[in-house]
C-alpha positions in Angstrom: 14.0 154.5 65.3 16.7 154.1 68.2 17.5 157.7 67.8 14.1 159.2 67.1 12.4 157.8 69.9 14.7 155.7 72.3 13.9 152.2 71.7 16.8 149.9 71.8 14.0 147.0 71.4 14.6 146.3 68.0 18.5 146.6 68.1 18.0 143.8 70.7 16.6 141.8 68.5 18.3 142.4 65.1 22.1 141.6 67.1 20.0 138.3 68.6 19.3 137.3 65.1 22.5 138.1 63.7 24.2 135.8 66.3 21.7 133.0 65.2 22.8 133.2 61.7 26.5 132.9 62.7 29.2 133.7 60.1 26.9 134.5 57.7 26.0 137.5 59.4 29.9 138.4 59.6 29.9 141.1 56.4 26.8 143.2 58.0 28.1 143.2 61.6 31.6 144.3 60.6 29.9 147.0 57.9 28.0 148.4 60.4 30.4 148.4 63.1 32.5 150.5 60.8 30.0 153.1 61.2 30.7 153.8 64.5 27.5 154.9 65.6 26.1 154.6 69.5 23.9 151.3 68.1 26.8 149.7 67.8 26.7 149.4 71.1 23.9 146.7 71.2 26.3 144.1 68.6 29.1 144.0 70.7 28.4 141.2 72.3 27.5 139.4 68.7 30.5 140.5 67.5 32.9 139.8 70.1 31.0 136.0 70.6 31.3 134.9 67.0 33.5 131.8 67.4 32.9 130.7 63.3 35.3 134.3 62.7 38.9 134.6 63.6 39.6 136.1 66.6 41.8 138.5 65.1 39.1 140.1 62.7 36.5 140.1 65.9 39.0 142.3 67.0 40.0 144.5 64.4 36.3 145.3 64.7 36.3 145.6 68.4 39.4 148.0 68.1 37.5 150.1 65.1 35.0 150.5 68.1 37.0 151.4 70.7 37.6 154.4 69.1 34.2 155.5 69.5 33.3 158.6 71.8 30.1 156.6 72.7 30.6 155.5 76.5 28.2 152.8 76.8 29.7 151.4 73.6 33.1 151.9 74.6 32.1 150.0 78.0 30.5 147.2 76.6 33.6 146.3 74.7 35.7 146.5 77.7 33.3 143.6 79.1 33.6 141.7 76.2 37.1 141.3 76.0 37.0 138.9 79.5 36.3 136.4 76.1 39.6 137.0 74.8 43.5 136.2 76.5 44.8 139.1 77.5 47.8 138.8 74.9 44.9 139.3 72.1 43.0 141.7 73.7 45.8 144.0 74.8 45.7 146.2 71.5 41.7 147.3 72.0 42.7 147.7 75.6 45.5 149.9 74.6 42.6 151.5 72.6 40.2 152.1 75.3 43.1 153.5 77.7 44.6 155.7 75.6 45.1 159.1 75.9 43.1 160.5 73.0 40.4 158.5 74.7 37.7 160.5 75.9 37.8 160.1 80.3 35.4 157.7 80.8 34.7 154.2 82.5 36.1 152.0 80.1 39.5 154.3 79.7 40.0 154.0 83.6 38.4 151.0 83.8 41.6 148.0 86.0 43.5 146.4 83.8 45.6 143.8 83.9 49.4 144.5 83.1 50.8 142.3 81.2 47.8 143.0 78.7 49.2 146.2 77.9 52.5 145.3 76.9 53.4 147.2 73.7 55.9 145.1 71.8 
Protein backbone atom coordinates (compact mmCIF):
# COMPACT_ATOMS: atom_id res chain seq x y z
CA UNK A 1 0.00 0.00 0.00
CA UNK A 2 2.91 2.48 1.11
CA UNK A 3 4.38 2.29 -2.30
CA UNK A 4 1.20 2.13 -4.48
CA UNK A 5 -0.38 5.01 -3.09
CA UNK A 6 1.85 6.91 -0.42
CA UNK A 7 0.33 6.17 2.88
CA UNK A 8 2.72 5.70 5.66
CA UNK A 9 -0.58 5.52 7.98
CA UNK A 10 -0.53 1.99 8.42
CA UNK A 11 3.29 1.57 8.73
CA UNK A 12 2.64 4.00 11.75
CA UNK A 13 0.58 1.94 13.19
CA UNK A 14 1.95 -1.62 12.61
CA UNK A 15 5.74 -0.25 14.18
CA UNK A 16 3.24 1.29 17.26
CA UNK A 17 2.03 -2.15 17.75
CA UNK A 18 5.11 -3.92 17.40
CA UNK A 19 6.63 -1.73 20.22
CA UNK A 20 3.53 -2.72 22.35
CA UNK A 21 4.25 -6.28 22.01
CA UNK A 22 7.88 -5.86 23.05
CA UNK A 23 10.41 -8.76 22.48
CA UNK A 24 7.95 -10.67 21.08
CA UNK A 25 7.83 -8.66 18.16
CA UNK A 26 11.84 -8.96 18.01
CA UNK A 27 12.00 -11.89 15.04
CA UNK A 28 9.54 -9.73 12.59
CA UNK A 29 11.26 -6.42 13.14
CA UNK A 30 14.75 -7.75 12.64
CA UNK A 31 13.31 -10.01 9.39
CA UNK A 32 11.96 -7.20 7.90
CA UNK A 33 14.66 -4.79 8.64
CA UNK A 34 16.84 -7.26 6.73
CA UNK A 35 14.90 -6.32 3.75
CA UNK A 36 16.09 -3.07 3.55
CA UNK A 37 13.27 -1.47 2.03
CA UNK A 38 12.41 2.50 2.39
CA UNK A 39 9.40 1.22 5.12
CA UNK A 40 11.88 0.39 7.21
CA UNK A 41 12.23 3.69 7.78
CA UNK A 42 8.94 3.92 9.92
CA UNK A 43 10.52 0.81 12.60
CA UNK A 44 13.44 2.53 13.39
CA UNK A 45 12.44 4.03 16.25
CA UNK A 46 10.76 0.40 17.47
CA UNK A 47 13.82 -1.08 16.76
CA UNK A 48 16.28 1.11 18.19
CA UNK A 49 13.83 1.56 21.59
CA UNK A 50 13.49 -2.08 22.35
CA UNK A 51 15.07 -2.25 25.79
CA UNK A 52 13.75 -6.31 26.40
CA UNK A 53 16.79 -6.91 23.24
CA UNK A 54 20.39 -6.54 23.71
CA UNK A 55 21.76 -3.52 22.67
CA UNK A 56 24.14 -5.17 20.47
CA UNK A 57 21.48 -7.02 18.26
CA UNK A 58 19.33 -3.49 18.09
CA UNK A 59 22.39 -2.61 16.52
CA UNK A 60 23.45 -5.09 14.26
CA UNK A 61 19.96 -4.25 12.83
CA UNK A 62 20.50 -0.60 12.90
CA UNK A 63 23.97 -1.13 11.05
CA UNK A 64 22.14 -3.68 8.39
CA UNK A 65 20.12 -0.33 7.82
CA UNK A 66 22.57 2.04 7.63
CA UNK A 67 23.52 0.53 4.54
CA UNK A 68 20.41 1.56 2.94
CA UNK A 69 20.45 4.13 -0.02
CA UNK A 70 17.06 5.33 1.52
CA UNK A 71 17.78 8.91 3.01
CA UNK A 72 14.96 9.30 5.26
CA UNK A 73 15.77 5.92 6.60
CA UNK A 74 19.33 6.43 6.80
CA UNK A 75 18.43 9.74 8.80
CA UNK A 76 16.16 8.43 11.15
CA UNK A 77 18.80 6.01 12.36
CA UNK A 78 21.16 8.78 12.88
CA UNK A 79 18.52 10.24 15.39
CA UNK A 80 18.13 7.22 17.03
CA UNK A 81 21.38 6.44 17.96
CA UNK A 82 21.23 9.82 20.68
CA UNK A 83 19.68 6.35 22.65
CA UNK A 84 22.86 4.59 22.54
CA UNK A 85 26.76 5.69 24.13
CA UNK A 86 28.67 6.78 21.66
CA UNK A 87 31.21 3.75 22.23
CA UNK A 88 28.13 1.45 20.94
CA UNK A 89 26.91 3.48 18.45
CA UNK A 90 30.28 4.36 16.73
CA UNK A 91 30.15 1.24 14.25
CA UNK A 92 26.56 2.36 12.55
CA UNK A 93 28.05 5.79 12.69
CA UNK A 94 31.00 4.61 10.94
CA UNK A 95 28.26 3.14 8.66
CA UNK A 96 26.32 6.17 7.88
CA UNK A 97 29.74 8.21 7.27
CA UNK A 98 31.37 6.16 5.15
CA UNK A 99 32.47 6.63 1.95
CA UNK A 100 30.44 4.12 -0.09
CA UNK A 101 27.68 6.01 1.57
CA UNK A 102 25.52 7.75 -0.68
CA UNK A 103 26.14 11.99 0.15
CA UNK A 104 23.38 12.70 2.08
CA UNK A 105 22.24 14.16 5.61
CA UNK A 106 22.89 11.46 7.78
CA UNK A 107 26.61 10.79 6.05
CA UNK A 108 27.55 14.50 6.79
CA UNK A 109 25.41 14.75 9.53
CA UNK A 110 28.25 16.20 13.27
CA UNK A 111 29.55 13.69 14.88
CA UNK A 112 31.08 13.34 17.84
CA UNK A 113 34.87 12.07 17.75
CA UNK A 114 35.56 9.80 19.93
CA UNK A 115 32.43 7.82 18.47
CA UNK A 116 34.34 7.07 15.47
CA UNK A 117 37.32 5.61 16.89
CA UNK A 118 38.13 2.47 14.87
CA UNK A 119 39.90 0.05 17.14
Amino acid sequence: MYIRYGDAEPLVVGAGLLEDLGAESWPVLAAFARTGRPECAYFVSTVAGLQDIDVKQRLEVLEILARSEDSELRWRIYESLGDFSPDEAGPVLRVLAGDESPDDAARSAPVEPHALRFD
